[in-house]
C-alpha positions in Angstrom: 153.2 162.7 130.7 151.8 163.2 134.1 148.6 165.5 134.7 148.3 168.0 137.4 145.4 166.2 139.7 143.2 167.9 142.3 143.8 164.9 145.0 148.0 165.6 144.5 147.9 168.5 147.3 145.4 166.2 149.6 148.1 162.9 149.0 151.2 165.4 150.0 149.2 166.9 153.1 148.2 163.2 154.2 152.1 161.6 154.2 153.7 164.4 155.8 150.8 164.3 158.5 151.9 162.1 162.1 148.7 161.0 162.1 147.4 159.2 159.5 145.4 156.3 158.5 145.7 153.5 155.8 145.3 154.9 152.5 142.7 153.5 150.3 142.4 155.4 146.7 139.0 154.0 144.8 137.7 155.5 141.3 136.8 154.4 137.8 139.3 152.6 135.7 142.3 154.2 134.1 142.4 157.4 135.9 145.8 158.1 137.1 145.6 156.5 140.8 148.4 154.6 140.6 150.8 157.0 139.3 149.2 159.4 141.5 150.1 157.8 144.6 153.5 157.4 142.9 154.5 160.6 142.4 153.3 161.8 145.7 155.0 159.0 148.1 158.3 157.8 146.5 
């Protein structure tokens, strides 16, 4: 079951960007970061 997460439109708007940095996702255990990075970038 995946949730709809606030940072999902901010992950899509950063890998279609040209420009972009190294991604670093941080946050409390357990959250979803992993799956939503996933979901995002294929």
């Amino acid at each position: 079951m995946n949730y709809k997460r606030t940072i999902e439109e901010k992950l899509k708007a950063w890998s279609q960007s040209s420009y972009r940095k190294p991604l670093v996702l941080r946050g409390a255990r357990q959250v979803g970061k992993n799956n939503c990075c996933q979901a995002v970038c294929p």
